[in-house]
N, CA, C and O atoms as CSV, one atom per row, in Angstrom:
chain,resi,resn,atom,element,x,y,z
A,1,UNK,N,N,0.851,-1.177,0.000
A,1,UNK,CA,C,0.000,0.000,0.000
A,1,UNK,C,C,0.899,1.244,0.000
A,1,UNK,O,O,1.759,1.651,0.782
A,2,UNK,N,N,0.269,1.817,-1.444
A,2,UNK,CA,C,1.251,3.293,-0.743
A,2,UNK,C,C,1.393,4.257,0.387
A,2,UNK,O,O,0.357,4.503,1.004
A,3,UNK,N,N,2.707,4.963,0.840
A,3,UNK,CA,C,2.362,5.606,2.154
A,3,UNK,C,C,0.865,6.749,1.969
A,3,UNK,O,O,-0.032,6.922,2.795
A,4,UNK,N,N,1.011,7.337,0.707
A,4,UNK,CA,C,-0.342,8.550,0.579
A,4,UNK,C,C,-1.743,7.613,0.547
A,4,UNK,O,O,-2.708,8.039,1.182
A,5,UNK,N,N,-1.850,6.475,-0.110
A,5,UNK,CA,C,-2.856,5.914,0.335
A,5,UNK,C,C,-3.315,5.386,1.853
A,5,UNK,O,O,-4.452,5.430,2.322
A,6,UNK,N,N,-1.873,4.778,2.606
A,6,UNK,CA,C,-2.085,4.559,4.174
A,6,UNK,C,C,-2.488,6.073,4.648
A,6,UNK,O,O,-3.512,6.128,5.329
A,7,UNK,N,N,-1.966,7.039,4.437
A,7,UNK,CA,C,-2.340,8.103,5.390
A,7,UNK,C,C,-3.480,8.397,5.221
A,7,UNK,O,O,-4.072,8.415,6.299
A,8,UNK,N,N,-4.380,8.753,4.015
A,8,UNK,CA,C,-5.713,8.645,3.720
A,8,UNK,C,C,-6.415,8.469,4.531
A,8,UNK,O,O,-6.983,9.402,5.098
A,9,UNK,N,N,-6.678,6.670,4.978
A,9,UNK,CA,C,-7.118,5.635,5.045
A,9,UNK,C,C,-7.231,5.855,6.966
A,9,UNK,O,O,-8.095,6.068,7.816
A,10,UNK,N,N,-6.189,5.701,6.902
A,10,UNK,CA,C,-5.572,6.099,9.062
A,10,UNK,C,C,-6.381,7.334,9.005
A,10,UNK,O,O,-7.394,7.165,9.685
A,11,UNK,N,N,-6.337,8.690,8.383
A,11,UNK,CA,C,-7.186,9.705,8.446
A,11,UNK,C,C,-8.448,9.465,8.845
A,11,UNK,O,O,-8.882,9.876,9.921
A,12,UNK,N,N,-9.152,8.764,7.984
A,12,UNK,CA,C,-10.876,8.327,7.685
A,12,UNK,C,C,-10.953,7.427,9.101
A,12,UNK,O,O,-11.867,7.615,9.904
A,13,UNK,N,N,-10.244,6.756,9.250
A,13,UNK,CA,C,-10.712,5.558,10.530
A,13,UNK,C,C,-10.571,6.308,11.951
A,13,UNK,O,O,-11.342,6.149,12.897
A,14,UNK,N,N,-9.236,7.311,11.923
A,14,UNK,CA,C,-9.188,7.493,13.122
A,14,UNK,C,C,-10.122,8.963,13.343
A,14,UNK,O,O,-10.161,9.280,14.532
A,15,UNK,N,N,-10.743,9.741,12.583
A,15,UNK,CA,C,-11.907,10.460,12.459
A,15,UNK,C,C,-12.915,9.898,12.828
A,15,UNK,O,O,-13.556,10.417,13.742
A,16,UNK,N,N,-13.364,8.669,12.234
A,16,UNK,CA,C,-14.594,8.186,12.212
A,16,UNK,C,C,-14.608,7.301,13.969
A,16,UNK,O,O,-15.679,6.979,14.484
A,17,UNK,N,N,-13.371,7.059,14.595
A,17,UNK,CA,C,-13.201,6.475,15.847
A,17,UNK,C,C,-13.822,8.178,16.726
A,17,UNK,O,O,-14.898,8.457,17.254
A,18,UNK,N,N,-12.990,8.702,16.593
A,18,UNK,CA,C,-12.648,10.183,17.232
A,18,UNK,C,C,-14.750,10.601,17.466
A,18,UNK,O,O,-15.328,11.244,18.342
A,19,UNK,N,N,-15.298,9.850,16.207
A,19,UNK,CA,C,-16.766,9.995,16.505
A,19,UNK,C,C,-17.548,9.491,17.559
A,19,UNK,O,O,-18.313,10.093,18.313
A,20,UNK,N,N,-17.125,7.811,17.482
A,20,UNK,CA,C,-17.784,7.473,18.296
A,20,UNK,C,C,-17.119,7.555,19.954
A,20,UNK,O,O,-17.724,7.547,21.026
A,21,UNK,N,N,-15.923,7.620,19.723
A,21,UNK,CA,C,-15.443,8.246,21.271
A,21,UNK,C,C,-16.404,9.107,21.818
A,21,UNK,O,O,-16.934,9.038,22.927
A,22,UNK,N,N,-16.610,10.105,20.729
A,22,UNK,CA,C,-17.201,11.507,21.294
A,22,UNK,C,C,-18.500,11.420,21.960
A,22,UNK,O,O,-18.836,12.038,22.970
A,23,UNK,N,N,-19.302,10.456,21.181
A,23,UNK,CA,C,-20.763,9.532,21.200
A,23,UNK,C,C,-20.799,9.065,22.627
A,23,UNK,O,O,-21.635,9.559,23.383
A,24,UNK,N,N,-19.526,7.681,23.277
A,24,UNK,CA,C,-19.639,7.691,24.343
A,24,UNK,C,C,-19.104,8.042,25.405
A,24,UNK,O,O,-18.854,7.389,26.418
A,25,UNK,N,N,-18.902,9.252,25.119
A,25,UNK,CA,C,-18.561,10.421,26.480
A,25,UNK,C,C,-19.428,10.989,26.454
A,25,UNK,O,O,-19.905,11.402,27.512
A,26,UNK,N,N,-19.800,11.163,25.693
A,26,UNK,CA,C,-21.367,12.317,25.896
A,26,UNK,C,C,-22.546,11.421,26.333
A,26,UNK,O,O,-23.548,12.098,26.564
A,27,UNK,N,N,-22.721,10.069,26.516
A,27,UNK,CA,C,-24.037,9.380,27.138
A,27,UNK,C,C,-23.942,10.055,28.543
A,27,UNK,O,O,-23.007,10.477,29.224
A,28,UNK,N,N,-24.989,9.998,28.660
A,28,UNK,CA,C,-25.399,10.598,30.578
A,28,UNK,C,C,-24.555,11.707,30.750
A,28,UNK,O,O,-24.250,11.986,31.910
A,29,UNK,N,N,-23.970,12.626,29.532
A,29,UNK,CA,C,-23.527,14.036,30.820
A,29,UNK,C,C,-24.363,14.985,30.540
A,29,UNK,O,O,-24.627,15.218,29.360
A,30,UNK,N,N,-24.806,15.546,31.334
A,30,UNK,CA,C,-25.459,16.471,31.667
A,30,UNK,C,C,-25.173,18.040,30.773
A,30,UNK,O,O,-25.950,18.947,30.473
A,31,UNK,N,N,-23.942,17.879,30.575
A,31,UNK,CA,C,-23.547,19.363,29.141
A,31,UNK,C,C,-22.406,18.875,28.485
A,31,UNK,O,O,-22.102,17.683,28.463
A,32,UNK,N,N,-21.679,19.910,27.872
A,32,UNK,CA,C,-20.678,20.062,26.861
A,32,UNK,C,C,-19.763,19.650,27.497
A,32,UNK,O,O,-19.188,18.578,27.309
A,33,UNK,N,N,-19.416,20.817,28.694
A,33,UNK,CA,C,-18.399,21.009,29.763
A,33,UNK,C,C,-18.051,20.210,30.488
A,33,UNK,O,O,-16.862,20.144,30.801
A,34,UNK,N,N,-19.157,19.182,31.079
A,34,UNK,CA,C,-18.965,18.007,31.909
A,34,UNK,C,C,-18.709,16.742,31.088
A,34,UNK,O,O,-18.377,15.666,31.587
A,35,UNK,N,N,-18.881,16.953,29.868
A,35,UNK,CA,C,-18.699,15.965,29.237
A,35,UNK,C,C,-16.839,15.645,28.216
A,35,UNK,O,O,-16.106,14.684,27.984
A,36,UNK,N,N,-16.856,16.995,27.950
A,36,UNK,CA,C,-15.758,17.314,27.653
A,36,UNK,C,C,-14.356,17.159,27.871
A,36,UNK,O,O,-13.502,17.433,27.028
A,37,UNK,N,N,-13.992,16.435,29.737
A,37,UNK,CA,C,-13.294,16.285,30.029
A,37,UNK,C,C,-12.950,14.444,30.742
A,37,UNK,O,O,-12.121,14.022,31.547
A,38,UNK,N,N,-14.048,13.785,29.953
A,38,UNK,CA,C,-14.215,12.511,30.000
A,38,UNK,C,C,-13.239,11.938,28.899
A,38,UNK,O,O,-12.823,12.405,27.839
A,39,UNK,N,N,-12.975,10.386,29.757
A,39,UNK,CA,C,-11.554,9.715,29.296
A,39,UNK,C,C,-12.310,9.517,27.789
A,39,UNK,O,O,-11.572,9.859,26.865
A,40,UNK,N,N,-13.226,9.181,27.503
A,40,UNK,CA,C,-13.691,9.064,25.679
A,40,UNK,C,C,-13.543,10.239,25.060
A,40,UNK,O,O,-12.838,10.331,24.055
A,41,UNK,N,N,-14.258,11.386,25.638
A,41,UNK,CA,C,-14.213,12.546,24.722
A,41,UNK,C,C,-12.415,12.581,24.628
A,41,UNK,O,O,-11.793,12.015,23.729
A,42,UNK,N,N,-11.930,13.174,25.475
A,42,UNK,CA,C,-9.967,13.372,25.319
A,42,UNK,C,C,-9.537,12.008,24.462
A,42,UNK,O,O,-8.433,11.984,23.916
A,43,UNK,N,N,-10.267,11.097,24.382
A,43,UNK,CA,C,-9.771,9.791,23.558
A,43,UNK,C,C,-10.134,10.605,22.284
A,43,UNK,O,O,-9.257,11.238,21.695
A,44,UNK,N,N,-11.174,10.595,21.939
A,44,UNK,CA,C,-11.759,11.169,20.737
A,44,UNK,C,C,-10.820,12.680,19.826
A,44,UNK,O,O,-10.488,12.935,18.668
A,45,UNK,N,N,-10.717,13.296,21.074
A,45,UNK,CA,C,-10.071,14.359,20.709
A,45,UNK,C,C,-8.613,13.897,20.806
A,45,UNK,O,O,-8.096,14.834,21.414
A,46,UNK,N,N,-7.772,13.116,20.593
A,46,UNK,CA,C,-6.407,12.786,20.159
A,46,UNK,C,C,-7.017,11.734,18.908
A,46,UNK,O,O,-6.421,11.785,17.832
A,47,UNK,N,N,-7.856,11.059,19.000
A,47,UNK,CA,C,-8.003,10.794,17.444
A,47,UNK,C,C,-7.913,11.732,16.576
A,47,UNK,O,O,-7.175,11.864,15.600
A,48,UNK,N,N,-9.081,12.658,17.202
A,48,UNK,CA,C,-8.931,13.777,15.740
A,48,UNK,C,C,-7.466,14.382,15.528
A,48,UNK,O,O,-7.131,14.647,14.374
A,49,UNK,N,N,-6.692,14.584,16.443
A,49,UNK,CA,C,-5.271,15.523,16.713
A,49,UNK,C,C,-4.602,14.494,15.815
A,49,UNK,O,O,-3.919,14.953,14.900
A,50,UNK,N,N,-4.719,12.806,15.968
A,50,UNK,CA,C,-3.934,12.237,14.952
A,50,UNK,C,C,-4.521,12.146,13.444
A,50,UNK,O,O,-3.676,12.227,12.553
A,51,UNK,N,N,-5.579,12.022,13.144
A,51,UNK,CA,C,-6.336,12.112,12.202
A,51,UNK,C,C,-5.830,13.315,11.141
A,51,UNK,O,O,-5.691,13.008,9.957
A,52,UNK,N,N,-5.609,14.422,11.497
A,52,UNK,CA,C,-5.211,15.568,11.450
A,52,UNK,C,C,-4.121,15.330,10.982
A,52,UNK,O,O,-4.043,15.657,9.798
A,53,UNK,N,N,-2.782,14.678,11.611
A,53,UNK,CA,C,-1.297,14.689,11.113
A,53,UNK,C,C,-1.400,13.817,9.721
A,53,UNK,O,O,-0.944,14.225,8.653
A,54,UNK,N,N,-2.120,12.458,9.905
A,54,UNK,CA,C,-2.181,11.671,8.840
A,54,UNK,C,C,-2.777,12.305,7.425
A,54,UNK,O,O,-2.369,11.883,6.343
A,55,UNK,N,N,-3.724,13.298,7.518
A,55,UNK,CA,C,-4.037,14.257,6.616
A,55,UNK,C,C,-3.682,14.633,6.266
A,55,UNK,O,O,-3.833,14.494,5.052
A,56,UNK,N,N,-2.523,15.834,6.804
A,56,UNK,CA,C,-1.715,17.051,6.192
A,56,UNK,C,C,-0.339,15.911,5.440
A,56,UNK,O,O,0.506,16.308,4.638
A,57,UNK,N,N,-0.440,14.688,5.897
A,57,UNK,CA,C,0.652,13.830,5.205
A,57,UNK,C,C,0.378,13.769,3.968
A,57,UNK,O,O,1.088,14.062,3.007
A,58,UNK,N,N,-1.054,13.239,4.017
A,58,UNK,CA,C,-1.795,12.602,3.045
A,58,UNK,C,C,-1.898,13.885,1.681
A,58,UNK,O,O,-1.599,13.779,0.491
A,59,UNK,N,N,-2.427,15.021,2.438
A,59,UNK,CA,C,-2.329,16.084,1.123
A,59,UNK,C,C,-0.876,16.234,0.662
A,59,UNK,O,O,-0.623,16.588,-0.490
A,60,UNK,N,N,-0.014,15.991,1.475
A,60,UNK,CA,C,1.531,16.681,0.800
A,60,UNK,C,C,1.567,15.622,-0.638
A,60,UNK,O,O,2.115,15.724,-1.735
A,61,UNK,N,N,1.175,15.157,-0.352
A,61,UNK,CA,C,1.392,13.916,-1.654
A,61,UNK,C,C,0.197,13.322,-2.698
A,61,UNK,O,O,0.353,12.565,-3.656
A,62,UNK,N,N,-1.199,13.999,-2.119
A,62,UNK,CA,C,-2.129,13.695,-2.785
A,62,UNK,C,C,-2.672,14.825,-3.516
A,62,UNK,O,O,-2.023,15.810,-3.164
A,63,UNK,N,N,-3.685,15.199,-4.494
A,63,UNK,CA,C,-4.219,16.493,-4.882
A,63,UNK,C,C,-5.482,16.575,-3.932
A,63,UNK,O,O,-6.070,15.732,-3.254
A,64,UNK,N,N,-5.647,17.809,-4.135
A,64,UNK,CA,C,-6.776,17.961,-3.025
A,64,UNK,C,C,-7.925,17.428,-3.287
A,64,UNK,O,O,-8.655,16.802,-2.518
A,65,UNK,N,N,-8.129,17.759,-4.719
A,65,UNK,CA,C,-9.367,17.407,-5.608
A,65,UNK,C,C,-9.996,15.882,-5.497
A,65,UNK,O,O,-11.152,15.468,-5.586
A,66,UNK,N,N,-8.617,15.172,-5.243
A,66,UNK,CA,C,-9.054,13.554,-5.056
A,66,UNK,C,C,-9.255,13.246,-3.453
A,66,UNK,O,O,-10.241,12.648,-3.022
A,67,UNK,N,N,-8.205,13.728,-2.645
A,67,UNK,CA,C,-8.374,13.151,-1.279
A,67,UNK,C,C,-9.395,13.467,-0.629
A,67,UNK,O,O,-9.867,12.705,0.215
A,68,UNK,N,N,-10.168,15.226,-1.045
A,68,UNK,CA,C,-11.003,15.175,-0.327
A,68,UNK,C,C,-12.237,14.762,-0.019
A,68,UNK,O,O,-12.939,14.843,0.989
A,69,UNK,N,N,-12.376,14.253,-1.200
A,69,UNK,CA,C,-14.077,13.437,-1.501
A,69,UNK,C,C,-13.839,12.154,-0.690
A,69,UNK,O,O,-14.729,11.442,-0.225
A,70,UNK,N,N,-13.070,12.041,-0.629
A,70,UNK,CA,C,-12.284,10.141,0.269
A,70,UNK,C,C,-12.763,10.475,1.799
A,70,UNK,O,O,-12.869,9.465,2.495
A,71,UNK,N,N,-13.034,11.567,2.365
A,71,UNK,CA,C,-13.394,12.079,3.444
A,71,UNK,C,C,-14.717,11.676,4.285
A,71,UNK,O,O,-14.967,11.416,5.462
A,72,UNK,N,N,-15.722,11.794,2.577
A,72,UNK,CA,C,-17.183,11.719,2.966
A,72,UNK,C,C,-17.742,10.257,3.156
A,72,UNK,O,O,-18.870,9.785,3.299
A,73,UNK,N,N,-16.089,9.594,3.078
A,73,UNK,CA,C,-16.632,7.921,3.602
A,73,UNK,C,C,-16.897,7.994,5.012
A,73,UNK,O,O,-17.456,7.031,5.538
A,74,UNK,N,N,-16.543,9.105,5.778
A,74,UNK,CA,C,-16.717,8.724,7.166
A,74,UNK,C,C,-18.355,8.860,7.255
A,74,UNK,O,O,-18.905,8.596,8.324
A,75,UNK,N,N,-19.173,9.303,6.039
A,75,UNK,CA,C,-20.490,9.572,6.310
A,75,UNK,C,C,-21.361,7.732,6.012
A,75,UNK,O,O,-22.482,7.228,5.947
A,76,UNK,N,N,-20.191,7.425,5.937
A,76,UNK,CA,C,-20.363,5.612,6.151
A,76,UNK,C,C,-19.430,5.107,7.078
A,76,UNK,O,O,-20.034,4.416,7.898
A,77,UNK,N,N,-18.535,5.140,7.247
A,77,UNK,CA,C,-17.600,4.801,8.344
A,77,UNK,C,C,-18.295,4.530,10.073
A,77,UNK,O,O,-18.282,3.652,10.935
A,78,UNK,N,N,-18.859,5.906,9.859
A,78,UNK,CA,C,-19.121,6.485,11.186
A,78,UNK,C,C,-20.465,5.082,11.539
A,78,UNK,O,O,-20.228,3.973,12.018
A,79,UNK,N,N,-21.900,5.665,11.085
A,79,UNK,CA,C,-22.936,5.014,10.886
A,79,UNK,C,C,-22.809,3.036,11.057
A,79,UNK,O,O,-23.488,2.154,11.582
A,80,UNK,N,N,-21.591,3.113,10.306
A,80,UNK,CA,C,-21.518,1.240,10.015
A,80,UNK,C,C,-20.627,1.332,11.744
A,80,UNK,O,O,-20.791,0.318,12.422
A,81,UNK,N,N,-19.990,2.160,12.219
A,81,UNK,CA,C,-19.418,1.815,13.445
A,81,UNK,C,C,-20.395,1.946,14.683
A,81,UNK,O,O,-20.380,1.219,15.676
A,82,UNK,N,N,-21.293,3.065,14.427
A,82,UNK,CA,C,-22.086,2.978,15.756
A,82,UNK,C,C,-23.489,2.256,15.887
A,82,UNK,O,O,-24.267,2.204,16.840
A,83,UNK,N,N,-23.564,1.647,14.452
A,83,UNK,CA,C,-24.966,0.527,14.749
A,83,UNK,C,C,-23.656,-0.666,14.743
A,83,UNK,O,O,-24.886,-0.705,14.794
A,84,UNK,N,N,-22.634,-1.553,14.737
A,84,UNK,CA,C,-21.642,-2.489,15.188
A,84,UNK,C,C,-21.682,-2.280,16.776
A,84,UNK,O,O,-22.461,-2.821,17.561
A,85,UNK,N,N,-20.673,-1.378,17.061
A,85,UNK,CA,C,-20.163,-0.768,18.170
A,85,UNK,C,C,-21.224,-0.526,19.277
A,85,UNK,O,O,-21.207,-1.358,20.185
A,86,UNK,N,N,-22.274,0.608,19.373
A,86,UNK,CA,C,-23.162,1.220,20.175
A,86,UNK,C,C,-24.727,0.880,19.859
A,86,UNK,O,O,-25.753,1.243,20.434
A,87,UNK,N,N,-24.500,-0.005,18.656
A,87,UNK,CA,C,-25.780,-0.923,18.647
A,87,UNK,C,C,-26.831,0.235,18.257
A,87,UNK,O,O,-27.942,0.045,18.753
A,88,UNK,N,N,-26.665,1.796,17.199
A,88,UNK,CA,C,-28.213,2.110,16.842
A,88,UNK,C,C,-28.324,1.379,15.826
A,88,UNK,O,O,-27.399,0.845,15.214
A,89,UNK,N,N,-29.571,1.315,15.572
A,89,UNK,CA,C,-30.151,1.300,14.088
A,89,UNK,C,C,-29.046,1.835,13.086
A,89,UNK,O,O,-28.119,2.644,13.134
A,90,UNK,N,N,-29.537,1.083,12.267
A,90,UNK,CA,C,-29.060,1.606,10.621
A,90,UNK,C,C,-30.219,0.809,9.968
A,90,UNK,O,O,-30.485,-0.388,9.858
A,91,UNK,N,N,-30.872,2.128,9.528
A,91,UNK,CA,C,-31.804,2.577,8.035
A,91,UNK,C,C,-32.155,1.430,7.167
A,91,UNK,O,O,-32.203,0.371,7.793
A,92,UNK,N,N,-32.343,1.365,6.248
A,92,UNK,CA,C,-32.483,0.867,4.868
A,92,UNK,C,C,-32.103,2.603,3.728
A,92,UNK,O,O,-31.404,2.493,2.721
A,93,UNK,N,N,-32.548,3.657,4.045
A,93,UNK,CA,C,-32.367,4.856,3.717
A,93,UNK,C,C,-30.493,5.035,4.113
A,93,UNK,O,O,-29.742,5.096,3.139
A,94,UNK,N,N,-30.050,5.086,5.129
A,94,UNK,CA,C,-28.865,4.903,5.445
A,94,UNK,C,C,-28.125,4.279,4.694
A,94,UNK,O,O,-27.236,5.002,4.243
A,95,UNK,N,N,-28.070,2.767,4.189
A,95,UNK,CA,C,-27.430,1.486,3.961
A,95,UNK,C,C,-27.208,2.184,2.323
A,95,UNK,O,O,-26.197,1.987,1.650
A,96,UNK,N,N,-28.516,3.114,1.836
A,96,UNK,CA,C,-28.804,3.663,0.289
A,96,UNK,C,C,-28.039,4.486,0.069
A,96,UNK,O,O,-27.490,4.705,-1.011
A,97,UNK,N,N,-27.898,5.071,1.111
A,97,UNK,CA,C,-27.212,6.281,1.267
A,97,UNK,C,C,-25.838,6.382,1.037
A,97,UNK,O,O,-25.296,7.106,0.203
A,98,UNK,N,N,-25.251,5.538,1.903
A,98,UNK,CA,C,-23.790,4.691,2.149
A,98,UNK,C,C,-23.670,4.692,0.721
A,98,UNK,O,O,-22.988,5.523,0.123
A,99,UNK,N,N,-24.602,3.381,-0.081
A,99,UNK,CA,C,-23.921,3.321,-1.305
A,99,UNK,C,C,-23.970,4.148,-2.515
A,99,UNK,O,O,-23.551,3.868,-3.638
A,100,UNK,N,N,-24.602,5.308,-2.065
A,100,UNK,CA,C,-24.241,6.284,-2.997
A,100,UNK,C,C,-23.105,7.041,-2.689
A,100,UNK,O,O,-22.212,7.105,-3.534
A,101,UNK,N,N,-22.996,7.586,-1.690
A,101,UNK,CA,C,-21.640,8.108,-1.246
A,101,UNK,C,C,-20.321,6.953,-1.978
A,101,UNK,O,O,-19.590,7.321,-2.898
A,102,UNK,N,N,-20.263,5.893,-1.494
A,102,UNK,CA,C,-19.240,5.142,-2.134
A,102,UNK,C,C,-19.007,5.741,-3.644
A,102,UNK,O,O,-18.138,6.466,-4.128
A,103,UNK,N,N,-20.265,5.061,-4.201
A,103,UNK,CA,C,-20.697,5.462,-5.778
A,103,UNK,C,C,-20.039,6.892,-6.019
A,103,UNK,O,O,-19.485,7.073,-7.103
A,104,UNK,N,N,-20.055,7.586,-5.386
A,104,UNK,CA,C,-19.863,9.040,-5.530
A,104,UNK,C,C,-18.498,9.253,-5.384
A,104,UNK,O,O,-17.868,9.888,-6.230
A,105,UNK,N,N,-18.037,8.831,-4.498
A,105,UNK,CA,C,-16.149,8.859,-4.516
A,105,UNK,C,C,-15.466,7.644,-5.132
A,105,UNK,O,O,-14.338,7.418,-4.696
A,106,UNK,N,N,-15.898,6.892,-5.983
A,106,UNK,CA,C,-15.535,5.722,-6.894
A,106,UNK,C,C,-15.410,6.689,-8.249
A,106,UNK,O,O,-14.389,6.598,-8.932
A,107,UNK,N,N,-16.425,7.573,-8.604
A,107,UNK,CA,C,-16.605,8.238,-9.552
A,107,UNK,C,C,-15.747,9.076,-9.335
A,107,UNK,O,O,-14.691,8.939,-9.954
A,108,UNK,N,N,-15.885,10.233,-8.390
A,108,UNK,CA,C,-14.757,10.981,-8.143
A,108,UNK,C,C,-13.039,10.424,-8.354
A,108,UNK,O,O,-12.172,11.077,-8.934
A,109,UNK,N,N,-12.916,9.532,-7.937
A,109,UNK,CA,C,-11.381,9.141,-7.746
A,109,UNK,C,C,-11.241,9.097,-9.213
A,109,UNK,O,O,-10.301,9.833,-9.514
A,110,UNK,N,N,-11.721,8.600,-10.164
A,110,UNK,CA,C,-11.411,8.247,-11.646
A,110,UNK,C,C,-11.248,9.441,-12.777
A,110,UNK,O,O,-11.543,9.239,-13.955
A,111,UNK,N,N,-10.771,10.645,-12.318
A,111,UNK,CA,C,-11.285,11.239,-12.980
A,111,UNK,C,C,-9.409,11.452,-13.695
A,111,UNK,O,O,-9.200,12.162,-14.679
């Protein structure tokens, strides 16, 4: 695998983690503030902090035009992790959804 494709890839997962961290730090708190300083949320928020490095890797070597549509997989990433993971629902509208997004950055990448 190339390194600009690994960094991509580590980007999208550890974003889409950095989500559901955030998801369960925030069950039962009461606000932002109280929630904010829970061992998931600070988990979440060093995902994103690494998520972040693997990115700015990922653009030094990728065009923008392509990597960034590779992004909107987390709008599947995320969804397929927290009905696995935290057990909601996922759709039939969702699952449609997913595969248009794919569809949509399959198309994108080819250009």
């Amino acid at each position: 695998m190339a390194p600009e494709t690994a960094a991509v890839i580590a980007s999208l997962l550890l974003g889409s983690a950095g989500q559901v961290l955030f998801k369960v730090g925030m069950r039962g708190a009461p606000g932002v503030w109280s929630g904010l300083l829970s061992p998931p949320v600070l988990a979440g928020l060093t995902c994103y902090a690494l998520s972040t490095l693997f990115w700015l890797q990922a653009l030094a070597r990728v065009p923008l035009a392509l990597a960034y549509p590779l992004l909107s997989l987390n709008f599947v990433t995320v969804p397929l992790l927290a009905h696995f993971l935290l057990r909601e629902p996922l759709s039939p509208g969702q699952v449609a959804g997913s595969a248009l997004i794919i569809a949509g950055v399959w198309a994108l990448s080819r250009y």
